[in-house]
Structures are given as structure tokens and as C-alpha cells.
matplotlib code that plots the C-alpha trace (Angstrom):
import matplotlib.pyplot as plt

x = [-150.0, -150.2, -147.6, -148.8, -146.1, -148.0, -147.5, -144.0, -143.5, -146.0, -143.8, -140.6, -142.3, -143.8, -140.1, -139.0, -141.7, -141.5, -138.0, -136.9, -134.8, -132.2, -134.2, -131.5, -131.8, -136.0, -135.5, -133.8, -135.3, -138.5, -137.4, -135.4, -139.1, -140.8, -138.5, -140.7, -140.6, -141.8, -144.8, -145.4, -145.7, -147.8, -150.4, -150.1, -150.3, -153.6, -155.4, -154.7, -154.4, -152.8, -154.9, -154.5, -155.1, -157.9, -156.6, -153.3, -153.6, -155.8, -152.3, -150.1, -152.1, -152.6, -148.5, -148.0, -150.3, -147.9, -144.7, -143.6, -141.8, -143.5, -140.5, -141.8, -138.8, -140.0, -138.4, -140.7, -140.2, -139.9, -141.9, -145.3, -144.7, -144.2, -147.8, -149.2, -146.4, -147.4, -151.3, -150.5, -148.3, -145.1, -142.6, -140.2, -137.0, -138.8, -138.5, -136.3, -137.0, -135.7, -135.3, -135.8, -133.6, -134.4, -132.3, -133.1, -136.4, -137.8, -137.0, -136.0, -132.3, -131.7, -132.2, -130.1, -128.3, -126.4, -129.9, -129.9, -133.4, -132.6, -130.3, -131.0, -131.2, -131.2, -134.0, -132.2, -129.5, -131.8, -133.4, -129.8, -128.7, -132.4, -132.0, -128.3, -129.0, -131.7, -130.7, -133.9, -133.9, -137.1, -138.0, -140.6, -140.9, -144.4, -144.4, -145.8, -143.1, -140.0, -137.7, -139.6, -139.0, -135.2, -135.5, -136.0, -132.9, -131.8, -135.9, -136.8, -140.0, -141.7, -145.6, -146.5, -149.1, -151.8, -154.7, -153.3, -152.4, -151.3, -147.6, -146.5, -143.0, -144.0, -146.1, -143.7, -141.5, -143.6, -143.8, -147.4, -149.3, -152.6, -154.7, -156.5, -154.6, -157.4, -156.0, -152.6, -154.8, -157.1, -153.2, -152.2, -155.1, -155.0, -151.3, -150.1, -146.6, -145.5, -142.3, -139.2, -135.6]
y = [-46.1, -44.3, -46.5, -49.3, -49.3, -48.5, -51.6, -51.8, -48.4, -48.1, -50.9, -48.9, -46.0, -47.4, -48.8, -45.7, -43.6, -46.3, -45.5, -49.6, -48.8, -45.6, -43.3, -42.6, -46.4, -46.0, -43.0, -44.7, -48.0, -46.0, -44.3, -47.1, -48.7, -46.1, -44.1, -41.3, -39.0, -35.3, -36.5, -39.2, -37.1, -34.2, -37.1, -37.9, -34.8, -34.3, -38.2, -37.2, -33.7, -33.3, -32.2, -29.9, -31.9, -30.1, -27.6, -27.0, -23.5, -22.1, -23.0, -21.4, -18.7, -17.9, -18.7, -16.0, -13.4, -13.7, -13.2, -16.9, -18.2, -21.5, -23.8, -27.2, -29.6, -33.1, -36.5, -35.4, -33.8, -30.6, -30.7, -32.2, -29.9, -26.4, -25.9, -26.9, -24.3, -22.1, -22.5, -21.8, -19.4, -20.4, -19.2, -21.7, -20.5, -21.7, -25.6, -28.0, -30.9, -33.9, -32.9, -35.3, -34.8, -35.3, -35.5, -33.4, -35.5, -35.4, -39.0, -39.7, -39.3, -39.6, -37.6, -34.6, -36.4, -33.3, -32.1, -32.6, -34.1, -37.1, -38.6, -40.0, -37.7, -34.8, -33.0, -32.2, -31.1, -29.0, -27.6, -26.7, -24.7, -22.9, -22.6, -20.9, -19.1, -17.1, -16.8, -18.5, -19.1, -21.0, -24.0, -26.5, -29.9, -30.8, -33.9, -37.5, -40.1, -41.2, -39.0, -35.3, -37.1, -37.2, -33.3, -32.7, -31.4, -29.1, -28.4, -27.4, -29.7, -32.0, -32.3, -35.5, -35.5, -38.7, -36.4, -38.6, -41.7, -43.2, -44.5, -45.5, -44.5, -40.7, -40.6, -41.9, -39.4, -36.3, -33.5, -33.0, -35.7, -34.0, -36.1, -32.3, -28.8, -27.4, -28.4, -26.3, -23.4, -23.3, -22.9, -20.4, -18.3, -18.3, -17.8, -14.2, -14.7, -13.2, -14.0, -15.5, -15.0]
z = [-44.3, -47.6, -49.1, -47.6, -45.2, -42.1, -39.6, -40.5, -39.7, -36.4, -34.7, -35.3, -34.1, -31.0, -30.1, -30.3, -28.1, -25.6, -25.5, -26.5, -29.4, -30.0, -31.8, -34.9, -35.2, -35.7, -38.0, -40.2, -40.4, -40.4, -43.6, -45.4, -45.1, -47.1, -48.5, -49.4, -52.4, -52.2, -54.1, -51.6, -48.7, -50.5, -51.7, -48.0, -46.7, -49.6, -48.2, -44.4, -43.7, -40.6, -37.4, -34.7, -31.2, -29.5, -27.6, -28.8, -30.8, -27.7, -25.5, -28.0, -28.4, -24.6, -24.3, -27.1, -25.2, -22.2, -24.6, -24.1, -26.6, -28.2, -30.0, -31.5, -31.0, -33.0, -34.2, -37.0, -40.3, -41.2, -43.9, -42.3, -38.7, -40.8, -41.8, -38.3, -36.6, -38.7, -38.1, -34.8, -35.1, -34.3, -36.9, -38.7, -37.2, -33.6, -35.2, -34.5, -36.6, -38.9, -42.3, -45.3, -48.1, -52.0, -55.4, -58.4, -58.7, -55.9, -54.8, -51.4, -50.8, -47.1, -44.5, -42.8, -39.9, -38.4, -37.0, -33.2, -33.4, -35.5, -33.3, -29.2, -26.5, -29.7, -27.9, -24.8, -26.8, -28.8, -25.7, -24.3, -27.6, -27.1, -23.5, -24.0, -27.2, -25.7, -22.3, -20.4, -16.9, -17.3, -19.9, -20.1, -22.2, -23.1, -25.3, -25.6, -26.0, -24.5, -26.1, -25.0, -21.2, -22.3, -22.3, -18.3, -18.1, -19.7, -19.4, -16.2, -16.4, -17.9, -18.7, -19.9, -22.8, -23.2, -25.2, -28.0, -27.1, -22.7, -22.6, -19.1, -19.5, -20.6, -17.5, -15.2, -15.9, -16.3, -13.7, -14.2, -17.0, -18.8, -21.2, -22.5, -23.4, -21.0, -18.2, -18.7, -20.2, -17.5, -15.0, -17.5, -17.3, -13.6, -13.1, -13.4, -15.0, -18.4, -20.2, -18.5, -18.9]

ax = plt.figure().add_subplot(projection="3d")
ax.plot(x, y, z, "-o")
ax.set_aspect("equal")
plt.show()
């Protein structure tokens, strides 16, 4: 919206979160649309801060308590998710993101195509290189579009999440759908288990 590219891009996105169009395909019409420079996105970044969904760094925080790892796997970028990870204290080398790539200016040069998120069904295969990296027995997918549903399996389950936005498709396919982070705080505080393996 910043570059005044926002319906263009919303319709791409919503294709792909509905799961109507292969997500490589939406990533990179999305980006040949605006291809943003760094400045672009940091003047984004500076008009619309990004926001926490309510909720969200009580969750992480309660997961941490218990020792469970917290991994952001995103269609998104890199550069916009690293600074909410971080706010909730999830450390960089637990994100598995797109990355945007620039020249010697800063103008948009592409975008990295060998991460398994930019690409359909990447999340599953991120979650299996987590899943067999760090030996867990147990994984969850909580997400809110078409492509975190892709992740159940190698995930274990699936919550649906419509705090944001309700899409059918997500919450046909979830194991459990919660519109508020409460909801799966309220089950965490109740439960007794601590990390899995």
C-alpha cells in the first residue's frame, strides 16, 4: 500500500492464502508488482509499524517457560518478521523465511529462491528439516492461511488461526481453529507438559 501497489498485491495474496494459486507463483508476481528497495520497506516499516496480534508474546512467552521451542516459519520476509521474532523472543536462527535480495544500492534485485519457504508446500519441508534436525517427536503448525495447513504432516497438528482474518479452507483443515491466543494459553496453562523430544 505504501507504493501504491496495495490492491494489486492483496489479490495475489488472498490467491495464495486461499490456496488458488502456487505460492512461488504469488511471491513473485507479488514482488515483480512492487519491487521494493531497502528504503521502500524501511519507510514502510517507519508509516506502518508492524503489530503484535493480541495475544501472541503472552503464548511465546508461556511456550518458552515450558522449554518449547518457538520457530516462525512465514511466506514472509525476513526483514519485516526479524524484529517481531525478536520482540517476542524468538532468536533469528528459529526463522524460516523468504529473503529479499538487493544490488549495491539498495534496489530490489530478486529474491532468494533456494529458501524452502518461497516455494509450495516449502513449509512442510521446512518443518521436516526442523523436525529431523532437532530430533522432535512432537510439532505443531499454528498459522492462518493455506500454506501453514500444508504443514500437517510433517506437523503433528494443526491449529487454525482467524484472530486476524476467517478463511474457510484454513479452518477446514485445522485440528483445533482459535479466533484469540487466549484460548491456547488458557490449554497451556492448564496442561502440565514441558518440552518434547
Amino acid at each position: 500500500a505504501t507504493l501504491g501497489k496495495g490492491p494489486e498485491v492483496a489479490a495475489w495474496t488472498a490467491k495464495a492464502m486461499e490456496g488458488g494459486t502456487k505460492f512461488e507463483e504469488a511471491l513473485a508476481a507479488r514482488l515483480d508488482i512492487i519491487r521494493p528497495s531497502r528504503k521502500d520497506i524501511e519507510r514502510c516499516l517507519e508509516i506502518s509499524p508492524l503489530q503484535l496480534t493480541p495475544g501472541i508474546d503472552e503464548l511465546v512467552m508461556k511456550l518458552n517457560e515450558r522449554g518449547v521451542d518457538v520457530y516462525f516459519v512465514s511466506g514472509g520476509f525476513r526483514l519485516m518478521i526479524e524484529p517481531v521474532a525478536k520482540e517476542v523472543c524468538v532468536s533469528k536462527s528459529n526463522i524460516f523465511a523468504n529473503t529479499i535480495l538487493f544490488d549495491d544500492e539498495g534496489n530490489y534485485a530478486g529474491f532468494d529462491a533456494t529458501e524452502p519457504t518461497s516455494a509450495d508446500m516449502g513449509k512442510p519441508r521446512a518443518l521436516a528439516k526442523i523436525k529431523e534436525e532437532n530430533g522432535y517427536e512432537t510439532m505443531v503448525m499454528v498459522g492462518d492461511g493455506a500454506t501453514d495447513a500444508q504443514a500437517k504432516p510433517p506437523a503433528d497438528a494443526f491449529i487454525g488461526f482467524g484472530g486476524v482474518i476467517v478463511r474457510e479452507a484454513v479452518k477446514e483443515k485445522a485440528c483445533w481453529y482459535v479466533t484469540d491466543f487466549q484460548d491456547m494459553i488458557e490449554v497451556i496453562e492448564k496442561s502440565s507438559f514441558s518440552k518434547l523430544k
